[in-house]
VEXDO-664959 format. One record per residue (C-alpha): residue in three letters; x, y, z. Coordinates in nm, 4 decimals. Each point is the difference from the previous one (the first is absolute). Last residue first. Example, Ala and Ser with C-alpha at 12.3 -4.5 7.8 and 13.67 -1.06 7.14 Angstrom:
BEGIN
- ser, 1.3670, -0.1060, 0.7140
- ala, -0.1370, -0.3440, 0.0660
***
This chain:
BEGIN
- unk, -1.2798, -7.6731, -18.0265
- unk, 0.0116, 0.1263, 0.3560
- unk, 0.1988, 0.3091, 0.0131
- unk, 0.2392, -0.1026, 0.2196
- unk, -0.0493, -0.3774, 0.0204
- unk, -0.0481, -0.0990, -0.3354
- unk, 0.1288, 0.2880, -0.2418
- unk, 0.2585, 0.0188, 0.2780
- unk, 0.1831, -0.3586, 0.0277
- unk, -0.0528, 0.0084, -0.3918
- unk, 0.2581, 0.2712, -0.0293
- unk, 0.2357, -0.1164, 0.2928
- unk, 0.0450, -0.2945, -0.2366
- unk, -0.0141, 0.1987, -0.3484
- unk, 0.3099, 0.1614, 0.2093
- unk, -0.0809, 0.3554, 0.1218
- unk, 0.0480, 0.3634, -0.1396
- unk, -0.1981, 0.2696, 0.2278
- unk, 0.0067, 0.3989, -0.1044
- unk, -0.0546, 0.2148, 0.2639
- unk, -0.1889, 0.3544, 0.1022
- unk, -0.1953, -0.1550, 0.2655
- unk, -0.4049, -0.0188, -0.0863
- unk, 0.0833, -0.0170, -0.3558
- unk, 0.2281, -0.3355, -0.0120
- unk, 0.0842, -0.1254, -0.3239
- unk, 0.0477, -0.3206, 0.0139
- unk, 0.2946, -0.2227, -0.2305
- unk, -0.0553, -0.3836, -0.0244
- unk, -0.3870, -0.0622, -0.0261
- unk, -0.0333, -0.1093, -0.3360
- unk, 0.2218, 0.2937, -0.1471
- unk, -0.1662, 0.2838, 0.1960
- unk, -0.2063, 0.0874, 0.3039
- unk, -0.1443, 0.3214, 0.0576
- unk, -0.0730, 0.0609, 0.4016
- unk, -0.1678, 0.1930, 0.2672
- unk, -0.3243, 0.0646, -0.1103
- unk, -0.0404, -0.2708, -0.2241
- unk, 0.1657, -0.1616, -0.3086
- unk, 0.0695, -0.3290, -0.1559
- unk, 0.1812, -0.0913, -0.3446
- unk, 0.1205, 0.3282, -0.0642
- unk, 0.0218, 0.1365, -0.3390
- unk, 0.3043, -0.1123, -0.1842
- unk, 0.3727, -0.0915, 0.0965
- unk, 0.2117, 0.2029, -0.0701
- unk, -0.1948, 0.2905, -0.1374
- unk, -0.2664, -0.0297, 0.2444
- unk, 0.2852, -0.0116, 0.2771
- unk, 0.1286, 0.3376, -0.1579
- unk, -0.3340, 0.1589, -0.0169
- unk, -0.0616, -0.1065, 0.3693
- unk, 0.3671, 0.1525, 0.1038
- unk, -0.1007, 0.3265, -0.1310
- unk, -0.3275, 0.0073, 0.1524
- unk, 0.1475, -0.1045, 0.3494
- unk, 0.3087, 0.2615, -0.0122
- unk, -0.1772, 0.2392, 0.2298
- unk, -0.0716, -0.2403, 0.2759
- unk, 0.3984, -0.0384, 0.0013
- unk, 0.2017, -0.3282, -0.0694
- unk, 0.1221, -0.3045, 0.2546
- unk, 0.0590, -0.3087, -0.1926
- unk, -0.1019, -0.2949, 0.1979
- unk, 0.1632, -0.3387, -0.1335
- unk, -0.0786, -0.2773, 0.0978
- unk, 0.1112, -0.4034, -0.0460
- unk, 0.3807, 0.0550, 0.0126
***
């Protein structure tokens, strides 16, 4: 398995941030639509209510090409 999505609720976003943070630390990258965690392995998506988890691979793949890193 390369991704993950982890469907959650708009209303569980600041809850799942804190929990992230505490994982992992602050976020790495962030705009409008994402927080990204753990050198680019788990997303937090704000736009969609989702949480992404992706290979270091997959990772890379969208820090360069995604979000253009």
């Amino acid at each position: 398995m390369n991704v993950l999505w982890i469907l959650t609720g708009k209303g569980e976003e600041d809850r799942i941030r804190q929990e992230l943070i505490k994982h992992y630390g602050k976020p790495i990258f962030i705009n409008d639509d994402w927080e990204i965690f753990n050198d680019w392995q788990i997303g937090l998506r704000k736009d969609k209510p989702e949480v992404l988890v992706m290979t270091k691979e997959i990772g890379m793949f969208y820090k360069k090409d995604y979000f253009k890193q």
